[in-house]
N, C-alpha and C positions, 0 to 999 in steps of 0.2 A: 441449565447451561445455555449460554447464548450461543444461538446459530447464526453465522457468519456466510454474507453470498457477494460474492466479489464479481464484476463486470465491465466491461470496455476495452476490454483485451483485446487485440486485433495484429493484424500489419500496418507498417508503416515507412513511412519513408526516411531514412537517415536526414535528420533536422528538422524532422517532424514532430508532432504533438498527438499526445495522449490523455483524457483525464480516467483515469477508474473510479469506479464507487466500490463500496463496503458497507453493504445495510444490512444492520444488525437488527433480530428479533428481538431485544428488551433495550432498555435503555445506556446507551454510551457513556453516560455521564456518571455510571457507577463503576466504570473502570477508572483504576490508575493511568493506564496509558493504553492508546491506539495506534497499530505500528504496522507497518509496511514493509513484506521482508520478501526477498526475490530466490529463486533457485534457478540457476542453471546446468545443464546437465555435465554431467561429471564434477561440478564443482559445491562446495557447501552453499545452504543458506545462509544467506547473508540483509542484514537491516540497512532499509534503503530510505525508515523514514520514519518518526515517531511525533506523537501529541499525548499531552500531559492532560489530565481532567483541570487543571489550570491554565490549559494554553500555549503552555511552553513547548515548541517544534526544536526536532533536529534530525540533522540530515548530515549523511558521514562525508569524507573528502568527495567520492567517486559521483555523487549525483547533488553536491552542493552547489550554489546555485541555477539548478536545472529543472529540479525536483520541487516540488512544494506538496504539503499536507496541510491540510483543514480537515474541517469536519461542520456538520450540521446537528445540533444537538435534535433540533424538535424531529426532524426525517431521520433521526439515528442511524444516520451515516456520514460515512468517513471516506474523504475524496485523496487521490494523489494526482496533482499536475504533473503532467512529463515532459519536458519542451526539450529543444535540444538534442532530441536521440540521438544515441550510435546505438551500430549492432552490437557491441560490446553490453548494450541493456537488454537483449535477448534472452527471457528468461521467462517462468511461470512464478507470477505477483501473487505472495498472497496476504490475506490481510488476518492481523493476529489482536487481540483483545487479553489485558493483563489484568489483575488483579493476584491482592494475597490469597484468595481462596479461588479463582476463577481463572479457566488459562486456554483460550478458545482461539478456533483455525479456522476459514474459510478453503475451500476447496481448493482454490487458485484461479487464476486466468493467465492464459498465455500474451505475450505482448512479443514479437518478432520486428526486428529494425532489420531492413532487407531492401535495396532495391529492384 
């Protein structure tokens, strides 16, 4: 099973920038999809960001054009740009690995939009 270590979380300043990483122990390119999914507290987790072993990105109303995801196949890992912040994006990022037979979490990192 692939382990999943997510990092760049931090504070920030409202209209501020973030990138995270998501380096994975085996190879990315054997998932279906690499996805970016946020929790805050009292509220559900919720997907903030996805890539297809094709390339195909998407990103839902709440962080569309703000948000961006790539990925690095040969460093098997998987970036999310954050530009734009509100506190409203307050929450712990984590990053998730899909497949039909494979269904992997990273731990999280915290990201706080705060002045």
């Amino acid at each position: 099973q692939v382990q999943l270590v997510e990092s760049g979380g931090g504070l920030v300043q409202p209209g501020g920038s973030l990138r995270l990483s998501c380096a994975a122990s085996g190879s990315i390119f054997l998932f279906n999809t690499m996805e970016w999914y946020r929790q805050a507290p009292g509220k559900e987790r919720e997907l903030v960001a996805s890539i297809t072993r094709g390339g195909s990105t998407y990103q839902p109303d709440p962080v569309k054009g703000r948000f961006t995801i790539s990925r690095d196949n040969a460093k098997n890992t998987v970036y999310l740009q954050m530009n734009s912040l509100k506190p409203e994006d307050t929450a712990v990022y984590y990053c998730h690995a899909y497949s039909p037979l494979q269904n992997s979490w990273g731990r999280g990192t915290q990201v706080t939009v705060s002045s």
